[in-house]
LUMNUSE-125170 format. One record per residue (C-alpha): residue in one letter; residue number from 1; chain; x, z, y. Coordinates in steps of 0.1 Angstrom, whole numbers, plus 5000, padded with zeros to 4 digits. Layout:
BEGIN
+------+------+-------+------+------+------+
| resn | resi | chain |    X |    Z |    Y |
+------+------+-------+------+------+------+
|    A |  NUM |     A |    X |    Z |    Y |
...
+------+------+-------+------+------+------+
END
This chain:
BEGIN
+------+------+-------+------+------+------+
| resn | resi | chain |    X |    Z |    Y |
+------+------+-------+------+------+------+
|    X |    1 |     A | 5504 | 2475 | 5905 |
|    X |    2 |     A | 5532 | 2462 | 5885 |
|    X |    3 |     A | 5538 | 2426 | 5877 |
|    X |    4 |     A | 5536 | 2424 | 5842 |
|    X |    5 |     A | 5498 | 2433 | 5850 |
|    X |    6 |     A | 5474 | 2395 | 5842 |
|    X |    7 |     A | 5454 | 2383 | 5866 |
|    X |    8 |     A | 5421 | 2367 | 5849 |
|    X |    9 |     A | 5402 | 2336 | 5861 |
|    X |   10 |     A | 5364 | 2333 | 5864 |
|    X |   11 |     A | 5346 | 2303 | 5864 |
|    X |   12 |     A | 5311 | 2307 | 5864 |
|    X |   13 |     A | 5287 | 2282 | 5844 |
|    X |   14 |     A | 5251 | 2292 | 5827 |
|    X |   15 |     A | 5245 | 2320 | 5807 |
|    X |   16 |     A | 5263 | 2346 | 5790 |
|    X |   17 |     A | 5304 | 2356 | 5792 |
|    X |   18 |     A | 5331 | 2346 | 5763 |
|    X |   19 |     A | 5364 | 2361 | 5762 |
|    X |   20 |     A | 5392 | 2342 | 5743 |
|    X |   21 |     A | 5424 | 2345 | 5728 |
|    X |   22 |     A | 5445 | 2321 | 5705 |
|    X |   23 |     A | 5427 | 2317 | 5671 |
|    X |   24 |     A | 5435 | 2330 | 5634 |
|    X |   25 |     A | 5435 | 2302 | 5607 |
|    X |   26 |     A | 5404 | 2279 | 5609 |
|    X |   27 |     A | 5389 | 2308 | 5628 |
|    X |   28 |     A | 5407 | 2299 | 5662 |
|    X |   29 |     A | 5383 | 2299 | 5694 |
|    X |   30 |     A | 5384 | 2271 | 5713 |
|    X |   31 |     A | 5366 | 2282 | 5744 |
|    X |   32 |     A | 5335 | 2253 | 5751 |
|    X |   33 |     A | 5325 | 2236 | 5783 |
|    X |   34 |     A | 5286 | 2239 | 5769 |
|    X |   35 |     A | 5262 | 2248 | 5794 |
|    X |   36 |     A | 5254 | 2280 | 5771 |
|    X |   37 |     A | 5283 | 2299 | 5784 |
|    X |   38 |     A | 5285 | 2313 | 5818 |
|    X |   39 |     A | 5322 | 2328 | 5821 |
|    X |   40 |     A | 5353 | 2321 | 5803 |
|    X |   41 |     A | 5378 | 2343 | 5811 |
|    X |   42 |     A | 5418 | 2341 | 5800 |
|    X |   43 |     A | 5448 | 2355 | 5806 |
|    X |   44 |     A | 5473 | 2335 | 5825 |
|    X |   45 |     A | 5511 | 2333 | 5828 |
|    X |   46 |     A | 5526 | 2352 | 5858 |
|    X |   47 |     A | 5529 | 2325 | 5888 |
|    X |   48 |     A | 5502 | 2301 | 5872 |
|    X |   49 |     A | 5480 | 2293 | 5900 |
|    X |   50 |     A | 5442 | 2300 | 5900 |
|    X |   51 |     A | 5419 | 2276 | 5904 |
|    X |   52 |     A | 5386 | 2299 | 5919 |
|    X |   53 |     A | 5387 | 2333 | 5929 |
|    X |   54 |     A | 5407 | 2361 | 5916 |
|    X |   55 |     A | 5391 | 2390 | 5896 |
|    X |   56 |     A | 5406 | 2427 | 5897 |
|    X |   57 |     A | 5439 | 2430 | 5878 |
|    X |   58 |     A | 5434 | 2442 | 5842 |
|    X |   59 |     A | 5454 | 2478 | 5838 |
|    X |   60 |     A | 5485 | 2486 | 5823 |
|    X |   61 |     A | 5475 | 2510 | 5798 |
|    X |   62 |     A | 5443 | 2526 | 5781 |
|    X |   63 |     A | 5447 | 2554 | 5804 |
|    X |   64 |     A | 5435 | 2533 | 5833 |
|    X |   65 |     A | 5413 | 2509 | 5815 |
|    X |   66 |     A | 5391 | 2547 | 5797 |
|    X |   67 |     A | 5396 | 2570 | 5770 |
|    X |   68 |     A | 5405 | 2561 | 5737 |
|    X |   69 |     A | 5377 | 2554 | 5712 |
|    X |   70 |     A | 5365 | 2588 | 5691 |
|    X |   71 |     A | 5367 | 2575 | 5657 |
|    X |   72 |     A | 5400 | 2592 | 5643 |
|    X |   73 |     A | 5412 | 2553 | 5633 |
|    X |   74 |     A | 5415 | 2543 | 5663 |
|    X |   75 |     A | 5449 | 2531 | 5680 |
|    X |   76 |     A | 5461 | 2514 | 5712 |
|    X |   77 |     A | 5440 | 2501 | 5732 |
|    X |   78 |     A | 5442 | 2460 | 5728 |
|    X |   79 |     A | 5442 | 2447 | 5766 |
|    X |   80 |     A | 5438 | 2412 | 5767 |
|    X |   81 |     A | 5401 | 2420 | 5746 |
|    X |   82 |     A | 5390 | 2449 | 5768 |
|    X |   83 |     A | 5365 | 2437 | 5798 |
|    X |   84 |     A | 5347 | 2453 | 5823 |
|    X |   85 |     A | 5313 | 2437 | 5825 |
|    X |   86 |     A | 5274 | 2442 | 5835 |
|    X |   87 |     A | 5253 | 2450 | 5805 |
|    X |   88 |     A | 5217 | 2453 | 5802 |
|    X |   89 |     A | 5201 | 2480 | 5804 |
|    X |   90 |     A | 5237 | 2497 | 5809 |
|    X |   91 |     A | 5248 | 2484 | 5840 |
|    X |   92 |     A | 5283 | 2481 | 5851 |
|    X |   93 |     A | 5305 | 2493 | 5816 |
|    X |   94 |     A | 5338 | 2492 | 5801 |
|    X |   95 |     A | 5345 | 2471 | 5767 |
|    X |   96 |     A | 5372 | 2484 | 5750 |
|    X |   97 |     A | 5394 | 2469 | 5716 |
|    X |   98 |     A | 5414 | 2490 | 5698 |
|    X |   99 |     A | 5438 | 2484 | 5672 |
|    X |  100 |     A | 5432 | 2502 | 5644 |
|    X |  101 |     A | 5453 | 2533 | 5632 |
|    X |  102 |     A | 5474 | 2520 | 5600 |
|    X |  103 |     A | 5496 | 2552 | 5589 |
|    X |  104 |     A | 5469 | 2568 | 5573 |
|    X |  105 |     A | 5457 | 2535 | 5555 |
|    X |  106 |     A | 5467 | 2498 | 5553 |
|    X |  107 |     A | 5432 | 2481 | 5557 |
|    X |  108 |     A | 5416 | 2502 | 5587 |
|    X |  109 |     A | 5398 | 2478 | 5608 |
|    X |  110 |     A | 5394 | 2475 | 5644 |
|    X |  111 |     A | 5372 | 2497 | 5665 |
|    X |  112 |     A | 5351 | 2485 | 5695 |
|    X |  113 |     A | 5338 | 2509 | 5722 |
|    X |  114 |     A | 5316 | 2509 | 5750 |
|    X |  115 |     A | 5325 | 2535 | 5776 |
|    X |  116 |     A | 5313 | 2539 | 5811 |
|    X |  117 |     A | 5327 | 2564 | 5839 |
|    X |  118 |     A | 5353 | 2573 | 5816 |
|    X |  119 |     A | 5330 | 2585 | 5792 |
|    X |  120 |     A | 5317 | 2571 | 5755 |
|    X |  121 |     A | 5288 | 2558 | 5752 |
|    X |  122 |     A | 5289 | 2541 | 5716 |
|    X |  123 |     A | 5319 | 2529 | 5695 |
|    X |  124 |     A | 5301 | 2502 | 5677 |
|    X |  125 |     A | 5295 | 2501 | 5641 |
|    X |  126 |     A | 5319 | 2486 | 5615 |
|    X |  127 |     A | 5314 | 2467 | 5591 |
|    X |  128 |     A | 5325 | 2491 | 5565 |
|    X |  129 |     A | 5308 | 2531 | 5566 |
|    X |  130 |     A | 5341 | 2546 | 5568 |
|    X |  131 |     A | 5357 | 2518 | 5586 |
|    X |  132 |     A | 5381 | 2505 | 5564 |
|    X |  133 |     A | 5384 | 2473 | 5547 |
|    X |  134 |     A | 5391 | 2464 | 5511 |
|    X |  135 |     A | 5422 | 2449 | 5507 |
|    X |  136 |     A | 5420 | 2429 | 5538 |
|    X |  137 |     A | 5442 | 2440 | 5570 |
|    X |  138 |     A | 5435 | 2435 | 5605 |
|    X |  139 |     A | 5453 | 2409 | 5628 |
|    X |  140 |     A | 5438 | 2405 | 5660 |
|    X |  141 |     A | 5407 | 2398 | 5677 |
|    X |  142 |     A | 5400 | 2364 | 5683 |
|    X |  143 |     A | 5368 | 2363 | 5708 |
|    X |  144 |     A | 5342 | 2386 | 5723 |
|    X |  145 |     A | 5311 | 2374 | 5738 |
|    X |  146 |     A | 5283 | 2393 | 5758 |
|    X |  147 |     A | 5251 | 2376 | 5759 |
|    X |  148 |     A | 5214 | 2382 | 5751 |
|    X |  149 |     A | 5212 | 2357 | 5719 |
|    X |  150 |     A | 5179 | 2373 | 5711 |
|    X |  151 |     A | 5160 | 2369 | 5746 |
|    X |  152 |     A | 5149 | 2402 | 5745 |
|    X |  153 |     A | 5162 | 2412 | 5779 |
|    X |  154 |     A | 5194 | 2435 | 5768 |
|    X |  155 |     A | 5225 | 2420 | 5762 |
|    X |  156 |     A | 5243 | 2415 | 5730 |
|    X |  157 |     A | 5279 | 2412 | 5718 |
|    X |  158 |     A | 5296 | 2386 | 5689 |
|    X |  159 |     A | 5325 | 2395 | 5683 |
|    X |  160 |     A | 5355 | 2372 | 5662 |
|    X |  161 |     A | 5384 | 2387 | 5645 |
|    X |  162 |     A | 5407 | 2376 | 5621 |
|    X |  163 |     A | 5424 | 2394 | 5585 |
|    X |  164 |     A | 5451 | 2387 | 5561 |
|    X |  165 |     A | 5445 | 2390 | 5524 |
|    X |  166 |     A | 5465 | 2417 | 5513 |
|    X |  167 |     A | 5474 | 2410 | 5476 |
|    X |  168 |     A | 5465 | 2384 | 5445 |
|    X |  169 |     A | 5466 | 2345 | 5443 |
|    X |  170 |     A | 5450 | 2346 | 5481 |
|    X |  171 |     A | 5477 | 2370 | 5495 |
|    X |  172 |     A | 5488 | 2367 | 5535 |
|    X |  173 |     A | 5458 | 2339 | 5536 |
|    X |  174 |     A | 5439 | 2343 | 5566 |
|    X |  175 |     A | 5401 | 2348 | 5577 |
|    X |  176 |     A | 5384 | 2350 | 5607 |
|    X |  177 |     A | 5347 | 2374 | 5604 |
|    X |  178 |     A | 5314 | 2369 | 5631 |
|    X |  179 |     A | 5300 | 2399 | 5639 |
|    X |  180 |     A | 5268 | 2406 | 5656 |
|    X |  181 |     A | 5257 | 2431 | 5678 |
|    X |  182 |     A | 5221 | 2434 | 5689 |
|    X |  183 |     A | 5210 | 2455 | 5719 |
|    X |  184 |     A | 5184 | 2474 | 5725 |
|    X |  185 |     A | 5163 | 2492 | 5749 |
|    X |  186 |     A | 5183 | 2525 | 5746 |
|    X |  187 |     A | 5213 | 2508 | 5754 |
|    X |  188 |     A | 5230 | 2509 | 5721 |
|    X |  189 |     A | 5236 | 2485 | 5700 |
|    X |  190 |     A | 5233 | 2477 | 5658 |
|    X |  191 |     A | 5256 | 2458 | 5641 |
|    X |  192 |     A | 5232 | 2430 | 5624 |
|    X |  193 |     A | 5251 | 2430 | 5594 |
|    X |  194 |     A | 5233 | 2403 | 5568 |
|    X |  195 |     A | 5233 | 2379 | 5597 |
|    X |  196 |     A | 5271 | 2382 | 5604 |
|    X |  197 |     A | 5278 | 2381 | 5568 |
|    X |  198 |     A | 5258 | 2348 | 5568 |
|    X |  199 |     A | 5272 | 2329 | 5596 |
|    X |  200 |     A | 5308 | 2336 | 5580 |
|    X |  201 |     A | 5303 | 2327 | 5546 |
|    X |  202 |     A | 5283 | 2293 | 5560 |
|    X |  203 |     A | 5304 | 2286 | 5588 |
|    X |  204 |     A | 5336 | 2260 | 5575 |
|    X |  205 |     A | 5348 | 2266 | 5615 |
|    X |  206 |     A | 5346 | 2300 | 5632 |
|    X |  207 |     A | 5346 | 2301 | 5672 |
|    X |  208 |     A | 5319 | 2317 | 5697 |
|    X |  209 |     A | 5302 | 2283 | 5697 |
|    X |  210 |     A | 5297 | 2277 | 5661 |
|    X |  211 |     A | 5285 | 2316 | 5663 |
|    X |  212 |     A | 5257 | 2306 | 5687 |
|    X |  213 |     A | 5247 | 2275 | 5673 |
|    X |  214 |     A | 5243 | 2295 | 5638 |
|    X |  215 |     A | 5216 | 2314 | 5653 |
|    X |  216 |     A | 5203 | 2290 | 5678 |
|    X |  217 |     A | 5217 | 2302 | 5709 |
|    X |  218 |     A | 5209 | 2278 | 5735 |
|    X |  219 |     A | 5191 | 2249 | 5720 |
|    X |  220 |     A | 5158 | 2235 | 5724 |
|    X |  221 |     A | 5150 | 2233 | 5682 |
|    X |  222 |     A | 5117 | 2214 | 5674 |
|    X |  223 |     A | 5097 | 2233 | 5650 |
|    X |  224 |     A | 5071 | 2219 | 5623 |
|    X |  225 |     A | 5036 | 2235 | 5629 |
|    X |  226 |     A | 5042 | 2260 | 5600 |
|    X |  227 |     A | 5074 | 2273 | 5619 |
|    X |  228 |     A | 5057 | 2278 | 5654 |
|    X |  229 |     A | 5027 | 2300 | 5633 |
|    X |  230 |     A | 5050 | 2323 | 5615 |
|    X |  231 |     A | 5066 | 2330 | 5648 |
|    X |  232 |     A | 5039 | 2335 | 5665 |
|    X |  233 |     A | 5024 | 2355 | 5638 |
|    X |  234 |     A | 5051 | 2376 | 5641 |
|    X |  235 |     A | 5054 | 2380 | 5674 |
|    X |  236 |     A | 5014 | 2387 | 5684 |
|    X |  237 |     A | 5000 | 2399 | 5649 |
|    X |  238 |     A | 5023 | 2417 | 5626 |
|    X |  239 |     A | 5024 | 2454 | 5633 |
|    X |  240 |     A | 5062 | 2456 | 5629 |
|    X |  241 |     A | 5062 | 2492 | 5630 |
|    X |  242 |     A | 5047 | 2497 | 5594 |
|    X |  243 |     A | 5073 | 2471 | 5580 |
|    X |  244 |     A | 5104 | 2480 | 5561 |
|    X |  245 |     A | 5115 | 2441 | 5571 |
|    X |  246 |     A | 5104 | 2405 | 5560 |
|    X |  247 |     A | 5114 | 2379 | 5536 |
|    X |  248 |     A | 5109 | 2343 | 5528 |
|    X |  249 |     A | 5095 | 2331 | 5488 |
|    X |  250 |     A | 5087 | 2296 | 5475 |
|    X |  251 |     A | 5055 | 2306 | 5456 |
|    X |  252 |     A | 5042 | 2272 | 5452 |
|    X |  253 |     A | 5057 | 2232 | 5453 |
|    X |  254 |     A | 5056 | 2225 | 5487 |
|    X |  255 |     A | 5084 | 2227 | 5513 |
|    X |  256 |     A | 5069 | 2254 | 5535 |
|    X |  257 |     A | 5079 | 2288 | 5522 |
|    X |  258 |     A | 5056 | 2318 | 5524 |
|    X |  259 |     A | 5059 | 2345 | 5545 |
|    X |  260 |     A | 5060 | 2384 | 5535 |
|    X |  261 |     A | 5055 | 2415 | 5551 |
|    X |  262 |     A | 5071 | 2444 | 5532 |
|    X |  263 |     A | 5058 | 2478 | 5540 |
|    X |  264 |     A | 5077 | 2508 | 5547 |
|    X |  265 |     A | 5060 | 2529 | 5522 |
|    X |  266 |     A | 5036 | 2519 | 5489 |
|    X |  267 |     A | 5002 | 2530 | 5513 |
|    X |  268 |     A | 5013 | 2502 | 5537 |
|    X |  269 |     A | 5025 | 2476 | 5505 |
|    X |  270 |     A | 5030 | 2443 | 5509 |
|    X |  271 |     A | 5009 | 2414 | 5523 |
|    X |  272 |     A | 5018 | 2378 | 5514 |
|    X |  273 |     A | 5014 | 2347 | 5546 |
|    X |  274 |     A | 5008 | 2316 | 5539 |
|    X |  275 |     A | 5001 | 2283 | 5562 |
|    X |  276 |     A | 4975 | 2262 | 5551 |
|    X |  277 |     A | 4955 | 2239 | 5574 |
|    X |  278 |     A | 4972 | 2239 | 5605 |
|    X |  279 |     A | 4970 | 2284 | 5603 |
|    X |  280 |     A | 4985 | 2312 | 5588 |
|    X |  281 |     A | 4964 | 2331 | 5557 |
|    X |  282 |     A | 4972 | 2365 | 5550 |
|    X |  283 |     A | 4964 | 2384 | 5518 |
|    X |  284 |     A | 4971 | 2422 | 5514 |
|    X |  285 |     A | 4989 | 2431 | 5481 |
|    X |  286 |     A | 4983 | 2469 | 5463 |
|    X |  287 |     A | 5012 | 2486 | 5468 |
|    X |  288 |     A | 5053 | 2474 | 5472 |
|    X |  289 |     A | 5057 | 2456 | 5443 |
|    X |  290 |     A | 5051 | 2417 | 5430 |
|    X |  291 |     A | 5069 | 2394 | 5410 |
|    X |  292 |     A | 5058 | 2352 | 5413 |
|    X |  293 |     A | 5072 | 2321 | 5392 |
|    X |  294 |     A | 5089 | 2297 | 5420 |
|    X |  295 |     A | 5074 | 2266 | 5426 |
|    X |  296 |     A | 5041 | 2272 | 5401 |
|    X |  297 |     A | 5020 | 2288 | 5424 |
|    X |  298 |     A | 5018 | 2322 | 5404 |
|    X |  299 |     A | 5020 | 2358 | 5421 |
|    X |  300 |     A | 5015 | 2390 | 5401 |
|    X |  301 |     A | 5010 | 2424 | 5418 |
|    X |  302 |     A | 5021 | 2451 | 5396 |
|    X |  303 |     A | 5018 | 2483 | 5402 |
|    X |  304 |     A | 5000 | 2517 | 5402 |
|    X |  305 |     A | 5005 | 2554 | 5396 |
|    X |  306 |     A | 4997 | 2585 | 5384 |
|    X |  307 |     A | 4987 | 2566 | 5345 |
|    X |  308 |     A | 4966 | 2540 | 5356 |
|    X |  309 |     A | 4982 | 2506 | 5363 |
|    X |  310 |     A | 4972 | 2470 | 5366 |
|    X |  311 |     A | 4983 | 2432 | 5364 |
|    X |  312 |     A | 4968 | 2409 | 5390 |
|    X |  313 |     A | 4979 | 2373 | 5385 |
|    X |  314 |     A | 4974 | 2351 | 5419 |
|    X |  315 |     A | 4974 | 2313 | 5433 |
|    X |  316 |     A | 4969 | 2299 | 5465 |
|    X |  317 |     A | 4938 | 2281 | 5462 |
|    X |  318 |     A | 4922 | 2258 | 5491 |
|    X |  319 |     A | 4949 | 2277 | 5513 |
|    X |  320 |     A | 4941 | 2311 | 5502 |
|    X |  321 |     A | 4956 | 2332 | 5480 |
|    X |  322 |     A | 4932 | 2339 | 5453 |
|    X |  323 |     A | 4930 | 2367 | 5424 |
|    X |  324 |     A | 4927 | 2342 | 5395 |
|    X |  325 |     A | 4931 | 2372 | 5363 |
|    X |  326 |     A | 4934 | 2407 | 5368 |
|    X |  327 |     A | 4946 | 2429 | 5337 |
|    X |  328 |     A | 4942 | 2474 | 5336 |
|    X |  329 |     A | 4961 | 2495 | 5317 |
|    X |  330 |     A | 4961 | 2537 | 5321 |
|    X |  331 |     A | 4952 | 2572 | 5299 |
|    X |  332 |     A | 4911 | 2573 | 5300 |
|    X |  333 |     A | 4917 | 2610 | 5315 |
|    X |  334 |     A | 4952 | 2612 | 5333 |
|    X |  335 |     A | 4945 | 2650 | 5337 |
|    X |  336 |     A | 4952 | 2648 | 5302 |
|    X |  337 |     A | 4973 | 2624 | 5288 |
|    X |  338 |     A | 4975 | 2615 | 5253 |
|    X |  339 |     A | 5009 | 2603 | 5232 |
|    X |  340 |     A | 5017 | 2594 | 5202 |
|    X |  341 |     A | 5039 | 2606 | 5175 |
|    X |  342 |     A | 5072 | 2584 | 5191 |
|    X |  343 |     A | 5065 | 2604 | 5225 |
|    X |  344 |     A | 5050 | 2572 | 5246 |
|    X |  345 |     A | 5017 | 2577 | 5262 |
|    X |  346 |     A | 4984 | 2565 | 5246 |
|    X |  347 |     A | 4969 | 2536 | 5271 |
|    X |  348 |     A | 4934 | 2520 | 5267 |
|    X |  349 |     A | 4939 | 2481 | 5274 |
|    X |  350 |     A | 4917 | 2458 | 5292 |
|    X |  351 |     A | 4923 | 2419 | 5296 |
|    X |  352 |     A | 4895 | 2401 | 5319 |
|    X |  353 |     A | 4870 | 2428 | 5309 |
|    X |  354 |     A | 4883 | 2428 | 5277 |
|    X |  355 |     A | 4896 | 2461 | 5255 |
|    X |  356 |     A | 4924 | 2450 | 5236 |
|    X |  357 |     A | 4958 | 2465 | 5218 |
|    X |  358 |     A | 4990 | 2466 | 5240 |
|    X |  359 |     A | 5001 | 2434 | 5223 |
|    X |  360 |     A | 4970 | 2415 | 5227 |
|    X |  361 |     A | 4973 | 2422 | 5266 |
|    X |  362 |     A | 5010 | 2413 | 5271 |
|    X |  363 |     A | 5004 | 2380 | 5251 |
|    X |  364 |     A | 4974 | 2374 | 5273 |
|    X |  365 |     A | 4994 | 2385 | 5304 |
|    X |  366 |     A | 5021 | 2356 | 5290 |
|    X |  367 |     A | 4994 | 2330 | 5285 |
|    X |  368 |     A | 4988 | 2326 | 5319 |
|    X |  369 |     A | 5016 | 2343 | 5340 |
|    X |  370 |     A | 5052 | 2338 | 5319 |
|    X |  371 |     A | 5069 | 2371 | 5330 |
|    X |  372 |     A | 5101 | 2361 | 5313 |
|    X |  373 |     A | 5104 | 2336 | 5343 |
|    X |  374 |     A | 5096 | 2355 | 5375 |
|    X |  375 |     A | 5113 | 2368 | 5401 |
|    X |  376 |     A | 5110 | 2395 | 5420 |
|    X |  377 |     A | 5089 | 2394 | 5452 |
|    X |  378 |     A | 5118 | 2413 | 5475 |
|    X |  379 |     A | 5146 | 2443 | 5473 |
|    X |  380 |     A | 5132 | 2473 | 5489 |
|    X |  381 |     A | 5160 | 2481 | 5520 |
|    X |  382 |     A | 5172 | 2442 | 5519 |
|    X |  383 |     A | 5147 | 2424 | 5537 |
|    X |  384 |     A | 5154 | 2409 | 5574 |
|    X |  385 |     A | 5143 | 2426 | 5606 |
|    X |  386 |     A | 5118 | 2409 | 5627 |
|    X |  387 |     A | 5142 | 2394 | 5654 |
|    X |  388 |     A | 5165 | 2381 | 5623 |
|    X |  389 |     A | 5132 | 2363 | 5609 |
|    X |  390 |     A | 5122 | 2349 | 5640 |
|    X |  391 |     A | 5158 | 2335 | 5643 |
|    X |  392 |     A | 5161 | 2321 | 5609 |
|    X |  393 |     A | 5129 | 2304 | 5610 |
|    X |  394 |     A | 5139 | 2293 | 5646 |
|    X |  395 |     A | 5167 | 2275 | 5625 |
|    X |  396 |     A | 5151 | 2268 | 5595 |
+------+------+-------+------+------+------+
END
């Protein structure tokens, strides 16, 4: 063992582990003295003096610390944020940093591995497919934290790392990014990419601490009633197998947003939840697609296939959400679909029970549901996973 090797320091406190360097910009990590964190570890100067007991030395090279990560970007391996640590369900594992491999192109990003035995088990996701950044360039790691911030009985990671701007009126400014790293039963972990993106852009001071509180690491949050409801409707009720994901809309003027459930395919569609009288309401749309007018307490499922469509104009009435006008458009046979001399297809039109002329049904579409103003119900592929709703109505 040579003596340039670092000795680390433990000191044991609650729950989960941060490692810490020296911080980038207003990114620096400060490591906390909260009750949250259960092991700080740093390096220290040769001949400093440790105050508890001494952990193994940390090796000289990537040869002794595991193989090099498999993505060809990869470089040395960066020591002082390389850990060997206990991971659920993994066991005992090897952490590995490693700076990223530059000659091929500027903005290559760092690459984190998890390797056990000597062997790969996952170099994590980046943020970018092919791992390389646009016009930012890697600095250093800041921070890396194992801990299960989803207490769903497998660890997860946040990591911290820091970039200069390459080039324009922000060049060599630095930023620090959060990422988070969700595990899972398997053992490997997902790079929870909206939710980092989130906590960076809100975040005026990045550290491990201001990561956790983002998502509620840690702290006892009192929830209003409606809060509690949707949790628990998502954690007992929903069948989250059938869902693409879940958003939050403000269909009508009060403060409590309503829930949705977006389907992973048009059979499933979507179903709208409200609270109303101390319960959740649910109401099953046709198909994926809605629009609604914010704050007016108007919902319109539109949809259909196959020549035969419809309009069906909602409000939440006495807690429900109630079909208030309903609209049908469509060929009378769509075995055999009629056009007309411009190409378009010849549709009969009924408002309310009503035949009418494709003009006379948009305007009385308009009269009672202003499509110029509505928005639409979700993105198909952009909605949040149930453990990143749970969290952000945890922290609503």
């Amino acid at each position: 063992m040579t003596n340039a090797k670092k000795k680390i320091i433990f000191s044991y406190i609650l729950s989960g582990m941060v490692f810490a360097i020296g911080g980038c910009g207003n990114g620096g990590q400060n490591p906390p003295a909260s009750e949250n964190i259960a092991q700080i570890i740093e390096p220290i100067s040769e001949g400093q003096q440790a105050d508890s007991e001494i952990a193994d030395e940390k090796p000289d090279s990537a040869e002794e610390s595991g193989r090099q990560a498999d993505s060809p970007n990869a470089g040395n391996l960066i020591e002082e944020q390389s850990f060997s640590v206990t991971l659920q369900p993994l066991g005992p594992v090897q952490f590995s940093s490693y700076q990223p491999d530059t000659s091929q192109n500027l903005f290559t990003d760092v690459t984190f591995s998890i390797e056990k035995d000597g062997t790969l088990l996952q170099d994590l996701p980046g943020i970018t497919e092919n791992n390389c950044r646009s016009n930012q360039s890697f600095l250093q790691v800041d921070a890396v934290s194992f801990l299960d911030y989803n207490q769903d009985g497998y660890d997860d990671i946040i990591t911290i790392c820091c970039y200069s701007i390459g080039s324009g009126t922000d060049a060599a400014k630095n930023i620090s990014e959060i990422r988070y790293y969700s595990g899972s039963e398997n053992g490997t972990f997902v790079l929870e990419k909206e939710m980092s993106a989130n906590a960076t852009s809100a975040l005026t001071e990045i550290s491990i601490e201001t990561a956790k509180n983002f998502i509620g690491v840690g702290k006892s949050i009192s929830k209003e009633p409606w809060q509690q409801a949707y949790i628990d409707y998502l954690t007992s009720e929903s069948d989250v197998e059938i869902q693409d994901g879940y958003t939050l809309i403000y269909l009508d003027a009060d403060e409590i947003p309503e829930l949705v459930e977006v389907g992973d395919c048009e059979a499933v569609g979507c179903r709208i939840v409200n609270y109303s009288d101390g319960a959740v309401h649910v109401a099953q749309l046709n198909r994926l697609y809605f629009s609604y007018i914010e704050g007016e307490n108007l919902l319109c499922n539109s949809e259909g296939n196959m020549d035969n469509y419809y309009d069906l104009v909602y409000q939440i009435i006495d807690g429900e959400l109630t079909l208030v006008a309903e609209g049908y458009y469509g060929a009378e046979d769509n075995s055999n679909v009629q056009f007309d001399e411009e190409g378009n297809p010849i549709y009969r039109y009924v408002w309310e029970g009503v035949e009418m002329s494709k003009e006379e049904y948009m305007k009385a579409l308009n009269s009672i549901y202003d499509t110029s103003r509505a928005k639409t119900g979700h993105i198909y592929g952009e909605s949040h996973s149930v453990d990143e709703m749970i969290a952000l109505l945890e922290n609503f």
